[in-house]
Structures are given as structure tokens and as C-alpha cells.
VEXMARZA-528233 format. One record per residue (C-alpha): residue in one letter; x, y, z. Coordinates in steps of 0.2 Angstrom, whole numbers, padded with zeros to 4 digits, always signed. Layout:
% residues N
aXYZ;...
END
This chain:
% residues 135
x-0381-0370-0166;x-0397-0364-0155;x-0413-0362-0164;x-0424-0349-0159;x-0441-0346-0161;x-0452-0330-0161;x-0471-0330-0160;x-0479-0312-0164;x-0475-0296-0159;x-0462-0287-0163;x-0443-0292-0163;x-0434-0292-0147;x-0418-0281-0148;x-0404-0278-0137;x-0405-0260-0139;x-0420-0251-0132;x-0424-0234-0135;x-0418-0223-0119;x-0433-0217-0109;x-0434-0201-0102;x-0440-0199-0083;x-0445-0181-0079;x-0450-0178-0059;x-0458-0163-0052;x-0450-0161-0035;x-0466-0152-0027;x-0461-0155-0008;x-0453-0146+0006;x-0436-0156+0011;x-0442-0159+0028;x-0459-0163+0037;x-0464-0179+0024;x-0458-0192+0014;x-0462-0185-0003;x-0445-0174-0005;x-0435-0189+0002;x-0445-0200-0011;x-0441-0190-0025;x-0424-0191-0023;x-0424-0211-0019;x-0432-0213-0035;x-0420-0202-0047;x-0405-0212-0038;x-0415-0228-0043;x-0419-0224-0061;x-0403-0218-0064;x-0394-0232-0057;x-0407-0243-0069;x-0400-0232-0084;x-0414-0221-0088;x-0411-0201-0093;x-0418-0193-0076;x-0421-0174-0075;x-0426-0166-0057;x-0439-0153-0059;x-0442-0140-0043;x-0457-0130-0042;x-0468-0123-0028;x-0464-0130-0010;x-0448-0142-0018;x-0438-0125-0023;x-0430-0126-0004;x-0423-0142-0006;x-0413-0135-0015;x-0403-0121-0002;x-0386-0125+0002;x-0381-0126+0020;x-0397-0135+0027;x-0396-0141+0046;x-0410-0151+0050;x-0401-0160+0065;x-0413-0147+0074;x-0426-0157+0069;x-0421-0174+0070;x-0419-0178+0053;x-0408-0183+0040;x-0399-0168+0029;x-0406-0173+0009;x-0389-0163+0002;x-0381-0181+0003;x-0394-0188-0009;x-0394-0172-0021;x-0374-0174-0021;x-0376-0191-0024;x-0387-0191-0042;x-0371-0184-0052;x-0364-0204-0047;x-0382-0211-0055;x-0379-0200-0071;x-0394-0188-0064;x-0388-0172-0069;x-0402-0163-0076;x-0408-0151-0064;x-0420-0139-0066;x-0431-0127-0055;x-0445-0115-0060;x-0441-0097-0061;x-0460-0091-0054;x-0457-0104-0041;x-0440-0096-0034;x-0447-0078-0037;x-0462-0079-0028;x-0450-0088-0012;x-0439-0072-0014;x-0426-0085-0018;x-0414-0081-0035;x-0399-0091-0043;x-0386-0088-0032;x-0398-0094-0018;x-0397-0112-0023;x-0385-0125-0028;x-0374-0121-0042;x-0378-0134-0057;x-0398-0131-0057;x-0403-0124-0072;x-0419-0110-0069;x-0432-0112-0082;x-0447-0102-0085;x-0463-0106-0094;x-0459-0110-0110;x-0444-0121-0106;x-0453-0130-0093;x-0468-0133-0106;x-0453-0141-0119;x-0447-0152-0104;x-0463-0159-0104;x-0464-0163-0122;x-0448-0172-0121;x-0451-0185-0109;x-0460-0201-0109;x-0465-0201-0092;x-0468-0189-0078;x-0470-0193-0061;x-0474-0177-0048;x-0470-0180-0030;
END
């Protein structure tokens, strides 16, 4: 029989609350890091069992066009990582309506499984997670 002791503090458990990630994809796919980032660290929270959900605004919106070819430019085609987050349980995607709308983008423009928000919804998003990280 093991003895163990506890000084002050709460209780350790075995089962800790789940957390909820939110990041605010806020970069062009290609000319920086940041996009490339965003996605390394969904796959990386997810694979560490947190709840991830991807938000697209502003600049971010065109990562998320299908049929992207950046061979032209020497660089590696993020579609892989965004196909990827389904296997890390990241299936939460979201993009902001304004955001396509002012990039004359609309629904059928980008990948299917990415939920358009406006406002509101994005405001409840917010609320709902216990951390936020914008790239």
C-alpha cells in the first residue's frame, strides 16, 4: 500500500477540465511565417488534446481557397496542413463573413467544412474560449 501525501492547494485529479484554444488566422498563406504558424500550432494543440477552433479574418480568408499553386513561388502548398487538422481532432473552422465580403470571396469560394460567421457569432466564439491566440 503507497502513502501519499498532499500539501496545500487543491487536489490533484486525473481529469482536467478541457480547454478551449480559439486562433485568429489573420495572415496571408504565403509571404511570412504567420499563416504556416497558425496552422503548426492547431496541429500541435490538438495532437496535445485540447478543443481547437481556427478562425479566419482579414488577410487569413485566402488560406482558405482551394486549388492554391505556390510552387511558382517556391514554397510549400499549406492545403496539406489544413487537411491534416481533421486527424488532430481540429475540426472547428470558422471564417468571418465581412472578411470574405470585402475580398469578394463567398461560400463556395472556399473549402467546404468552414463555417461563415458574422459578428454576433464570432463575439460568442470569443466567450467560449479560454484562450485566444491571433497570428
Amino acid at each position: 500500500m503507497t502513502n501519499t501525501t498532499h500539501s496545500g492547494g487543491p487536489e490533484p485529479t486525473d481529469t482536467s477540465p478541457e480547454k478551449n484554444i480559439l486562433l485568429l488566422c489573420r495572415s496571408a498563406p504565403y509571404g511570412g511565417a504567420l499563416a504556416r504558424e497558425t496552422l503548426e500550432t492547431a496541429l500541435a494543440a490538438g495532437a496535445m488534446g485540447y478543443s481547437v477552433s481556427l478562425l479566419f479574418l482579414d488577410e487569413g480568408v485566402w488560406q482558405l481557397l482551394d486549388n492554391q499553386k505556390p510552387i511558382a513561388i517556391h514554397t510549400k502548398n499549406h492545403q496539406a496542413m489544413l487537411g491534416a487538422l481533421p486527424l488532430y481532432e481540429v475540426d472547428k473552422l470558422f471564417v468571418e463573413r465581412s472578411s470574405l465580403t470585402q475580398r469578394q470571396l463567398n461560400k463556395r469560394d472556399i473549402n467546404p467544412g468552414v463555417t461563415v460567421l458574422d459578428t454576433t457569432e464570432i463575439k460568442g466564439l470569443f466567450q467560449s474560449s479560454d484562450c485566444i491566440l491571433s497570428f
